[in-house]
N, C-alpha and C positions, 0 to 999 in steps of 0.2 A: 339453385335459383334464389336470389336475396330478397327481402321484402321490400325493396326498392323497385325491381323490376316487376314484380306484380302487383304496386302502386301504378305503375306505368303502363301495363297490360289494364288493368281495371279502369282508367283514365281512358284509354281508349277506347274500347270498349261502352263506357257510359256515354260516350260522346257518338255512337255510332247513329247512320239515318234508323228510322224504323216505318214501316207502314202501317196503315190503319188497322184495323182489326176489329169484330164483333164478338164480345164475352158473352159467352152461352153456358148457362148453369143450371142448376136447380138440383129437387131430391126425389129420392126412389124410395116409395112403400109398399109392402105387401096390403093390398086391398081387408081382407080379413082382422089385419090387428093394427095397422096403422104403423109398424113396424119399419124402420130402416131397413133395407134388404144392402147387401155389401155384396161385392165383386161383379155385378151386372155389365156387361160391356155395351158402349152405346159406340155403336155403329153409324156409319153417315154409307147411306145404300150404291155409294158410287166409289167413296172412296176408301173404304175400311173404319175400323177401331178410331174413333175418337178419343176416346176416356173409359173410364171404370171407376164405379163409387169407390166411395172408404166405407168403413163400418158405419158411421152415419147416414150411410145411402146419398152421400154428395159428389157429386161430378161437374167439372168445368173444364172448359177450353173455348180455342176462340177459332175464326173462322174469317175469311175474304168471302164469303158465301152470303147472300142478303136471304134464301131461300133453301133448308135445309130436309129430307127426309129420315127422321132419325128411327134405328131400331133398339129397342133395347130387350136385351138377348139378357138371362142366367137360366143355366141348368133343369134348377126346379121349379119356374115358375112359366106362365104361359109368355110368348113374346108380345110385347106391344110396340105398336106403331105410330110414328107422328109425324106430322108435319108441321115444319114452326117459319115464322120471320125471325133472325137473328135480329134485329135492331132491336127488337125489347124481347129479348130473351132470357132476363140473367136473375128468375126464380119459378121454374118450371116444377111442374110438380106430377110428377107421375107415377102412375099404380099399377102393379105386376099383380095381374089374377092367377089363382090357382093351376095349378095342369086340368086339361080337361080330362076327367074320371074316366073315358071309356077309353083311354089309350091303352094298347098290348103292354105286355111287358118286354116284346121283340123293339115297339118304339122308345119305351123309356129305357132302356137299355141304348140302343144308340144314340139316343139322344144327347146320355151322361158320357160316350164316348170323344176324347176329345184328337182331333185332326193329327197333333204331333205333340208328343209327350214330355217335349222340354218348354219350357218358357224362358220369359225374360221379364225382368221388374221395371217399372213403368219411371220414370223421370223423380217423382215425387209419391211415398207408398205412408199412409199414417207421417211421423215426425223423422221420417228417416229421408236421405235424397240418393238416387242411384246414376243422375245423370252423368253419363260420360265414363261411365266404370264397366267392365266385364261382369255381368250377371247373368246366374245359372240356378233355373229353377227346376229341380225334380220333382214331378206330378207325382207324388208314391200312390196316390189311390189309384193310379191311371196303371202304375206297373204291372207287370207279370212275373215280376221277379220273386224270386225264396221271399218273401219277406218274413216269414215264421222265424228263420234264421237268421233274417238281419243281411242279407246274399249283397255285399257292398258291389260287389263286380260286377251283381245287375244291377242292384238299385241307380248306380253313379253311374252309368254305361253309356250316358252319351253328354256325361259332364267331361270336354276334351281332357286329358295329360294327367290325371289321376294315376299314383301310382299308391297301392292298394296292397298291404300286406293281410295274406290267406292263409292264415293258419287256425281258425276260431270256426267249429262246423255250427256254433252256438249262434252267433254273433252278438257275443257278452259287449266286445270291445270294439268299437273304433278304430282302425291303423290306415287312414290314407295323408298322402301327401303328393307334394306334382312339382316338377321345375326343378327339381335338385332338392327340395325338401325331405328331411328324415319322414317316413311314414308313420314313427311309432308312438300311437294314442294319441292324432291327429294335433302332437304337441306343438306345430306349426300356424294351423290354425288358431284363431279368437272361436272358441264351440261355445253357442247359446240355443236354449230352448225357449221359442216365442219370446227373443228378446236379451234374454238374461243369461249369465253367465253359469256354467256346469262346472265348469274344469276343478280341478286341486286349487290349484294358486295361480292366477290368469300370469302373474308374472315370475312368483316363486316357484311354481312348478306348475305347467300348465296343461298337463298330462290329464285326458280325458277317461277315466276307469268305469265311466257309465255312460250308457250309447240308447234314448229312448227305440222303446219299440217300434222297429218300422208301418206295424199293423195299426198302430196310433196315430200316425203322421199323416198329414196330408199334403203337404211338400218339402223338400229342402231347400235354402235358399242358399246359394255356392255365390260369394262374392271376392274376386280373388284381390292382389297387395292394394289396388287402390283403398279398400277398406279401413284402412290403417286409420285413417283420417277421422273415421265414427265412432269405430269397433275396438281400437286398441293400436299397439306399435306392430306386429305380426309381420313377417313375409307372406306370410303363407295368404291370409284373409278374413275373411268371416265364414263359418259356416253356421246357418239357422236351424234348427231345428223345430218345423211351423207344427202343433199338434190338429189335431183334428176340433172343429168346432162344434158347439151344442148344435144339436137338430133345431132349426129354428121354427119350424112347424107341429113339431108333437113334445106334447109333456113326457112320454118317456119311450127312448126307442132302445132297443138291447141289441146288439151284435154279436154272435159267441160264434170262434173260429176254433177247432180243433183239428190238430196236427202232427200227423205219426210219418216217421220216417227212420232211413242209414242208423244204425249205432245205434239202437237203444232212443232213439229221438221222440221225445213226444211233448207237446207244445201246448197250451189254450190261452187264447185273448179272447176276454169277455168285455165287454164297453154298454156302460149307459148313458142316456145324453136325452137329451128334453132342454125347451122352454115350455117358462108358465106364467104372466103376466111379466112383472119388471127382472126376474131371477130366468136366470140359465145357469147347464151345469154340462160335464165331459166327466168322465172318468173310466178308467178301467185296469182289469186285473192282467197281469201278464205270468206265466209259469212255466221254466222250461226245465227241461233236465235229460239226460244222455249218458251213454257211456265211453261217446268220441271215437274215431278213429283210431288212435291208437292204444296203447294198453295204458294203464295209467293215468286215464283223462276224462273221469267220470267230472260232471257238474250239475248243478241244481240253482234255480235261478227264480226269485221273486220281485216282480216291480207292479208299484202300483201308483199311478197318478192320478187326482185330482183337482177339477178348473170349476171355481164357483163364479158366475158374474151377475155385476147387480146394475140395471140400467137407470137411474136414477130421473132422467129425463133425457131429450133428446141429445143436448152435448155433453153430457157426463155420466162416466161407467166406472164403477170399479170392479177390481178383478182381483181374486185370490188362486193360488195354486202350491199343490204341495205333492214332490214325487220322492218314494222311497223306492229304493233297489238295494237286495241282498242278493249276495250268491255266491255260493263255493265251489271252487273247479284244483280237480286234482294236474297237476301238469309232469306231462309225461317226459320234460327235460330236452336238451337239443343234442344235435348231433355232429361229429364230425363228418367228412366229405368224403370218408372211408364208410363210416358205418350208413351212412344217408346210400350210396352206392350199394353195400351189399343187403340193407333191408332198410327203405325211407321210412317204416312205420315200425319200428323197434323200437323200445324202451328202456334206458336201464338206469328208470330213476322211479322209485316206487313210492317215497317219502316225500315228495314237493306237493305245497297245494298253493293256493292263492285264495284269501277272502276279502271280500270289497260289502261295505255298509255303507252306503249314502244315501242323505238326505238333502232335497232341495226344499226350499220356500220362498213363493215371491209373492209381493202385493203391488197393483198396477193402477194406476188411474188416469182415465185417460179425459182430457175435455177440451170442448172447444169453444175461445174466447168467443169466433166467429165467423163465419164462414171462411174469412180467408187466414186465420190466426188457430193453431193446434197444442194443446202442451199433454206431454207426458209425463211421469213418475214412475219410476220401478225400485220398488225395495225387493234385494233379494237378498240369500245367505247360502250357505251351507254346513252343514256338520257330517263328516263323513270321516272314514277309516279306511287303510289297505294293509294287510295285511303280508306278508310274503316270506313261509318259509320251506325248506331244502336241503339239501347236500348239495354243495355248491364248489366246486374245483377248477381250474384253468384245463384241467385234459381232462373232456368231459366224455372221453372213453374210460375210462377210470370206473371200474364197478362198486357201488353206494358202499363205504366201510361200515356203515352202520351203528354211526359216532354222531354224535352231537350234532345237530341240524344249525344253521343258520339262521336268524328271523330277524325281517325289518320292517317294522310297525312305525305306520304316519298316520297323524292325525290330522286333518283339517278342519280348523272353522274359521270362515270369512264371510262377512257379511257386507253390503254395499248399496250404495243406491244413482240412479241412472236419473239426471231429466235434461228432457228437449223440449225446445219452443221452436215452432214452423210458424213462420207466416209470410203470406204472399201480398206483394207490394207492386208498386209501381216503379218504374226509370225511364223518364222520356214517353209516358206513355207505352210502354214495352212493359211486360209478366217480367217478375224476378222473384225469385225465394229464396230465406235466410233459413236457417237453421244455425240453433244455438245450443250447446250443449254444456252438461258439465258430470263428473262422476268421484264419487268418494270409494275409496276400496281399500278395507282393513282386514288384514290376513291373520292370524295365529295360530300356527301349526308347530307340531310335536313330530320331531324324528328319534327312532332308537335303534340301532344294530348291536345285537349279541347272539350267545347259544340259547340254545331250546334244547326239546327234548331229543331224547336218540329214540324214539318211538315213532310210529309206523302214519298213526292217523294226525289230521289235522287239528293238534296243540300249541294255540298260538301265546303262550306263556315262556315270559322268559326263567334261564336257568341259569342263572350268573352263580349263584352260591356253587353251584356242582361243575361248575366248570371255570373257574375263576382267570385260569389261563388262555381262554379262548383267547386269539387276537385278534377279529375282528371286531372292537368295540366302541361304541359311540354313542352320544345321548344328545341331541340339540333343540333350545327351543327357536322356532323361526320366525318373529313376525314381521309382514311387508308391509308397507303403506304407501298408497297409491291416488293421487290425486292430479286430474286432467280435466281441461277445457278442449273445448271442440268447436269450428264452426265452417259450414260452408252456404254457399252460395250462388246458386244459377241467375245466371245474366243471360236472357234471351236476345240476343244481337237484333234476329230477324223472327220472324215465324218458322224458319228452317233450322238456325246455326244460335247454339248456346253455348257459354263457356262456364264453367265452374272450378273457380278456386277454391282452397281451404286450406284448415292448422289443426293442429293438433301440440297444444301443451301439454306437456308429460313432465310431474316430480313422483319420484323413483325415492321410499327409502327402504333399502334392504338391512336387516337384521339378523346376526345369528350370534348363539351367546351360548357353548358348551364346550364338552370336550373329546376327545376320543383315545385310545389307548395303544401306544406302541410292545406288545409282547415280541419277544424273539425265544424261542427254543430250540435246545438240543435235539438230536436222533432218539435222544430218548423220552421226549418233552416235559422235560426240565427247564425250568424258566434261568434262560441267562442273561436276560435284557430286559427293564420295563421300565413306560411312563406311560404319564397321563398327561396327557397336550394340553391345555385348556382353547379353546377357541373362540374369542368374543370379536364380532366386525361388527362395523357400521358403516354402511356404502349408501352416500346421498349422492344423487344427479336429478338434473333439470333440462330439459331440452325442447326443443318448436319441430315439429314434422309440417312441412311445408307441401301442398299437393295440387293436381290441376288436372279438371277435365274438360273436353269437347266432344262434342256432337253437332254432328249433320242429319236431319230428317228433311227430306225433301217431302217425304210423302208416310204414311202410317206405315209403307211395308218395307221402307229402307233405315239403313240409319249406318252411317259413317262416323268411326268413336275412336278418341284417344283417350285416354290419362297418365301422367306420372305422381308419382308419390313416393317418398324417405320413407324406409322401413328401419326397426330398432328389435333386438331382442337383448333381452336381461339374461346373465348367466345365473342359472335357476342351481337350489342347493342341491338336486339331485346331481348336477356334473363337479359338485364339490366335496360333501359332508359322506358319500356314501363310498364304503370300502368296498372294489368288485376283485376279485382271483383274475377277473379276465383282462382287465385292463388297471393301469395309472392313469392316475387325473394332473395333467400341465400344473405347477403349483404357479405360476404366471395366466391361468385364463380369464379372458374380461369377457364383457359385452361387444356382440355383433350387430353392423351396421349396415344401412345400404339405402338400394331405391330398386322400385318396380316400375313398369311403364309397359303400356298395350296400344296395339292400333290395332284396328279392325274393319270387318263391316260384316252386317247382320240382316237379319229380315225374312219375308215370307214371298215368295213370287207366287200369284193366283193360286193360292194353299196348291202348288204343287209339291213345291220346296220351300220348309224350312233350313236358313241357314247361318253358320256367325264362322267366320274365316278371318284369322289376326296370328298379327307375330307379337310377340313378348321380349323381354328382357329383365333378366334380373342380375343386378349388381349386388357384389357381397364384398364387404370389409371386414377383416379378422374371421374370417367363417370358421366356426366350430367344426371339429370331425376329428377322424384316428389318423395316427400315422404308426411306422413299424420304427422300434428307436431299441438300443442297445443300452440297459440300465445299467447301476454301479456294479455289478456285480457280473458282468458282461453276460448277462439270459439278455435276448429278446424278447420284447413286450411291446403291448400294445399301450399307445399313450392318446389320449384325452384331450384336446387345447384347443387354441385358436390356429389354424393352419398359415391361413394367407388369406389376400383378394382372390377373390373369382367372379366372373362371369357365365352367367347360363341365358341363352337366347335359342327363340325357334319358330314353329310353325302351329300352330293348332286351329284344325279345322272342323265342324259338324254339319253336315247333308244330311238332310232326313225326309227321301221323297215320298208324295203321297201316290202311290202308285193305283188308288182306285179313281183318281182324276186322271193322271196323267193317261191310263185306257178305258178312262172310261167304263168302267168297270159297274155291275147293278150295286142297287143303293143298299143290299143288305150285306154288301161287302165291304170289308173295312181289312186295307193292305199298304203298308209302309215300309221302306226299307232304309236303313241310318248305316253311314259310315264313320265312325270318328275316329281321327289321326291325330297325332301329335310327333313330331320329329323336331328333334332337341339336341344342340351342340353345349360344350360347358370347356369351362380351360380354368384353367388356377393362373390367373396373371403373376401373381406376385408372392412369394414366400420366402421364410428364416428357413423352412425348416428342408433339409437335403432330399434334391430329389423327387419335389414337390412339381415346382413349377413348370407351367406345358402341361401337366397331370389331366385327365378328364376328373369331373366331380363327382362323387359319390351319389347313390339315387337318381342317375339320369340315363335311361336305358334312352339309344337313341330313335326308336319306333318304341311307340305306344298305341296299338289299334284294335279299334272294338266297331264289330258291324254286327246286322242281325235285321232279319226278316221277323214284322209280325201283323198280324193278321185275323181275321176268318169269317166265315158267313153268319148272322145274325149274334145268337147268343155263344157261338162256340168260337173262341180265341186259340191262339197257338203261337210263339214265339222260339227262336231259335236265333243262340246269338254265339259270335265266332270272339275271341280276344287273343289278341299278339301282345308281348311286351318284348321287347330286347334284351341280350345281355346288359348288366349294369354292375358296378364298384362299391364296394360296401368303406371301402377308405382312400386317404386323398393318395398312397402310396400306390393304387394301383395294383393289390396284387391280385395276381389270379388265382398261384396256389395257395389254399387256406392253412390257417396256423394247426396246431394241435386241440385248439379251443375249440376250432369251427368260427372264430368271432367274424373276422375278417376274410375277404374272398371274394372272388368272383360269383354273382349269382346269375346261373345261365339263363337264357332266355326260354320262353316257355310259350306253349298255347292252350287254350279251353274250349272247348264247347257246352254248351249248356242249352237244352229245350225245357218248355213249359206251355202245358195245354191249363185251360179252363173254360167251365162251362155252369151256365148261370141259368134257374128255373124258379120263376117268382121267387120267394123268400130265399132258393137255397142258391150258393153258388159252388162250386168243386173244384180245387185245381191240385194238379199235379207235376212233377218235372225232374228231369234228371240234370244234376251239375256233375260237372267233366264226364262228360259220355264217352269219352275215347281212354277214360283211366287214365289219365297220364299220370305221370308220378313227378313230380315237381317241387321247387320250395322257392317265398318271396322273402322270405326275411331270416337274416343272421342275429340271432338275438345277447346284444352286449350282453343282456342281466336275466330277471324272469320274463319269459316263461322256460327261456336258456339255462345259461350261453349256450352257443350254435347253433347249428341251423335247426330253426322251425319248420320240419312238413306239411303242404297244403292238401288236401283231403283227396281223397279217391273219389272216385265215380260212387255217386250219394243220390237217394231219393226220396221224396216227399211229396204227400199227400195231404190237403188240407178242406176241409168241410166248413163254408160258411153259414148261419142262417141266423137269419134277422128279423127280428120281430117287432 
């Protein structure tokens, strides 16, 4: 679409009739301290959800109504009631009292239960817009899932067409992905925490090695390719990681959960949190460690984050945060589709470990010019390390020679900063919102592959002097600089139907300036070949992502949504600078290109049913992936590059009934039952390369299904959840029998079950639950590199215990 024709769309649009309408506004305080209160939903007693404050405790919208019953509803605070005339409505001011003190703790407990456990983000949230995009919000305090271990399969279980690799009984790491997206370390995604960027190198490598504690969190916010627009170039989307906030009613409350389970498992998240006049604060300790299911796979894990904020006055806050995560895990190596078959959980890799150091910092400010005008700031950074060494071979049946290990140490530090300006305006009389954005992002990172020691434990020093002939060797340094503008725009037609366009400006300059080293040896390894490459690029590009959405709201509990949007990804130097046994890297690969695009429609019917049912499409130019090619030397091997065009299109759906209305059911019962489905077709339209074309796509199993019953009487919960995935392709060749590596392959299609009970008594609460209760023995992911090559096994039938108490 050219920006001629969305001069023309915008034209019309500005020109459209509108009707009258009553703006009705105002702010929400806690009676006690005069306090802003945030997330209160103000309800209209006929016809549903109105609005919801911002962190200011501000709410607005308008209304055809001359005569309004408003409630307004949050969790922790008593409800209040009111009745207003809309025609001078537009600075209300109301006050949330306290709970009243002689409640059970059977009410306040259902009380903080909420109807169905996924949400959706509102049109306009803080400086960010969501109108007319697919959004997916996980309630984590509401779950019942592992969260001790990070249990992705539950946590994301009724986020549709997640495709999920299960190999981590820890969950150190991150690995989903959905639509034909590679799963591994969610490097499809844009991943931020309250905001701000985690990853390695959002564009140089954007590989996620650190995964906040789910016990921290208090939702996920899943925004899939419209994102692009905001958050970055991505197919994939955004995914948020929202942390948990200061207590806003007590100067200091303590949470400490402790967690013993399967393997040697034992876990504690400790959390403190208080206000105290203008200062709030969050933090907590996280500590895991295990001996894994397999032999081999021992780990130990420390994260710790802290959130300081300082309320300055009513529209100004600033906000400090600083999270550090170390942790070492021994990896027990992958396998072939012989030895997966005669024992999944064998080992015969004794010497691989993997160590990850990182450091986030951010500082936030956030103000407001006024009431209908918002700006943000976000400095963030990182200094972080990965570590990874091994015995590394293409036939990874091969038993450890007990020779010189492999190591490849990255360093990153990038630091950057984020601002948006919101402000709502007039057209015609008609609500419109801008959003203006702009972002600076400077990379400098350090890549090194060589030998190490021929020793047992985790020594992550290199040995160049004692091994001089190694051949895999290389040293680069990488820095990227990244600079974008951003802007969009809701245009409310009517009171029903809004359109929103937007752009996104993307300069791109990549850099890399080193060398790496050609050895060849004899049978007897005697060096009969060598150089040293030198390697210096400089790759500049510029380019406009152009994007559009719509919505239809008839009423609060429907809603009718499109968007499309250009998606862009950068070839990152890990699919260049890094030597693998397992595979060749295309000396021709660029940058992939494409667009996303969603319809749907969503909504709540008389909270019986929550639901959002849409098809997708994603379009891919130059798609990345493997294919099977015959080198000079005439071995087969697995190659690295740009394949072709492809197409991936489908179906994904979420029901999530309330089944204590739909029979009526007593009120100390609380009973839901969720199905989500995705079914997904892919084709490779167009390829160089033999053999391609017509191909299904790689990561796109064509059922993806997860349902589950939960439930139970007063304080006692129980949940039981079923998951399907289909066969899927790990390359565009399509094979099903795997190589000698294990890289490449058919991964077969699998099923899970998993329960989990809990039960809560004033301060304590307990829960417990078994994943994969029928044992099966399965694997999701063929791993190119570490924690591989080959296939990575997903865990046996596991269990876990956790003790909450709060004080």
């Amino acid at each position: 679409m050219t920006l001629k024709d969305f001069k023309i769309i915008l034209a019309l649009l500005i020109s459209a009739l509108s009707f009258a309408q009553h703006n009705v506004s105002g702010r929400v305080t806690f009676s006690k301290t005069n306090a802003p209160v945030a997330d209160v939903k103000v309800y209209d007693k006929t016809s549903g959800v109105l609005a919801t404050t911002d962190n200011s405790g501000f709410f607005k919208f308008e209304t055809a109504k001359k005569e309004l019953t408003l409630v307004f509803f949050s969790f922790e605070y008593a409800v209040e009631e009111v009745t207003i005339q809309t025609e001078n409505a537009s600075a209300l001011n109301i006050t949330l009292k306290d709970l009243t003190q002689n409640l059970s703790e059977v009410e306040i407990t259902a009380r903080k239960q909420r109807i169905f456990e996924l949400k959706r983000l509102n049109d306009v949230e803080g400086t960010a817009i969501y109108a007319g995009k697919k959004t997916e919000v996980v309630l984590v305090d509401q779950s019942m899932a592992n969260l001790a271990s990070n249990n992705a399969r539950q946590i994301y279980s009724q986020v549709a067409g997640l495709n999920i690799y299960q190999n981590d009984d820890a969950g150190l790491q991150l690995n989903i992905g959905g639509r034909g997206l590679d799963p591994n370390r969610t490097a499809n995604f844009n991943t931020r925490q309250n905001g701000y960027d985690i990853s390695a190198d959002v564009l140089g490598y954007p590989e996620s090695y650190y995964t906040p504690a789910s016990e921290g969190l208090s939702e996920i916010q899943v925004i899939r390719g419209a994102a692009s627009l905001q958050y970055g170039t991505q197919f994939g989307g955004l995914i948020n990681f929202k942390m948990k906030e200061p207590n806003p009613n007590k100067p200091l409350e303590v949470i400490s959960r402790f967690t013993l389970g399967s393997y040697g498992l034992y876990t504690n998240f400790t959390s403190v949190s208080g206000t105290k006049n203008k200062w709030s604060y969050y933090s907590y300790f996280n500590y895991k460690k295990g001996d894994g299911f397999r032999p081999n796979s021992e780990f130990e894990s420390k994260n710790v984050f802290a959130h300081l904020g300082y309320q300055f006055n009513e529209k100004t806050k600033l906000t400090g945060e600083i999270t550090y995560m170390r942790y070492l895990a021994q990896q027990a190596g992958g396998l072939t589709d012989a030895m997966f078959n005669e024992d999944p959980y064998q080992s015969n890799r004794a010497r691989n470990w993997f160590q990850v150091d990182w450091l986030l910092y951010n500082l936030k400010l956030d103000h407001k010019f006024s009431d209908k005008t918002n700006f943000t700031f976000n400095f963030f950074g990182l200094n972080a390390s990965r570590d990874a060494l091994g015995f590394r071979t293409n036939r990874v049946s091969q038993v450890d020679s007990n020779q010189e290990r492999d190591l490849i140490k990255g360093d990153f530090k990038n630091f950057g900063f984020e601002s948006r300006l919101l402000t709502k305006y007039k057209v015609f009389n008609k609500d419109a919102t801008f959003l203006i954005g702009s972002k600076f992002y400077k990379a400098d990172n350090y890549q090194e592959q060589g030998p190490a020691s021929d020793g047992i434990g985790p020594d992550f020093d290199f040995t160049n002097d004692e091994y001089p002939n190694y051949p895999n060797q290389s040293q680069f340094d990488l820095p990227n600089l990244n600079v974008s503008v951003f802007g969009e725009n809701i245009f409310y037609v009517s009171d029903k139907f809004s359109v929103t366009p937007g752009f996104r400006f993307e300069y791109i300059k990549t850099q890399s300036d080193g060398f790496y080293k050609n050895i060849n040896t004899d049978a007897a390894g005697n060096v009969i070949f060598e150089e040293t490459v030198e390697d210096n690029q400089n790759f500049e590009r510029s380019f406009i992502l152009l994007g559009l959405g719509l919505s239809y709201k008839p009423n609060t509990n429907f809603e009718a949504y499109g968007n499309v949007s250009q998606n862009y990804r950068s070839v990152t130097f890990s699919d260049i600078n890094i030597d693998n046994p397992a595979f060749l890297i295309s000396p021709d690969i660029t940058d992939e290109e494409g667009f996303t695009t969603d319809l749907g429609i969503r909504g709540n019917f008389n909270n019986m049913v929550s639901y959002d049912l849409g098809v997708f499409g994603l379009f891919y130019k130059k798609r990345i992936g493997f294919v099977t090619i015959v080198d000079t030397d005439g071995s087969i091997k697995n190659e690295r590059g740009n394949i072709g065009d492809a197409v991936m299109y489908g179906v994904e759906s979420l029901f999530d009934f309330n089944l204590k209305k739909i029979f009526n059911l007593n009120n100390n019962v609380k009973l839901n039952y969720f199905i989500n489905t995705s079914v997904i077709n892919s084709e490779y339209t167009n390829s160089e390369k033999a053999g391609v074309k017509g191909n299904k796509v790689e990561f796109v199993p064509d059922l993806n299904l997860k349902m589950g019953l939960n439930g139970g009487y007063k304080n006692l919960l129980a949940n039981i959840q079923y998951s399907y995935l289909g066969s899927q392709f790990t390359d565009a060749t399509n094979s099903i029998e795997a190589s000698e590596s294990g890289v490449v392959g058919e991964i077969p299609e699998y099923d899970i079950l998993d329960v989990s009970l809990s039960y809560s008594y004033k301060n304590f609460k307990l829960e417990t639950g078994v994943n994969n209760v029928l044992d099966n023995a399965y694997f999701t992911r063929r791993a190119t590199g570490y924690p591989g090559p080959g296939i990575i096994p997903s865990s046996p039938r596991n269990w876990y215990t956790t003790l909450q108490i709060k004080f």
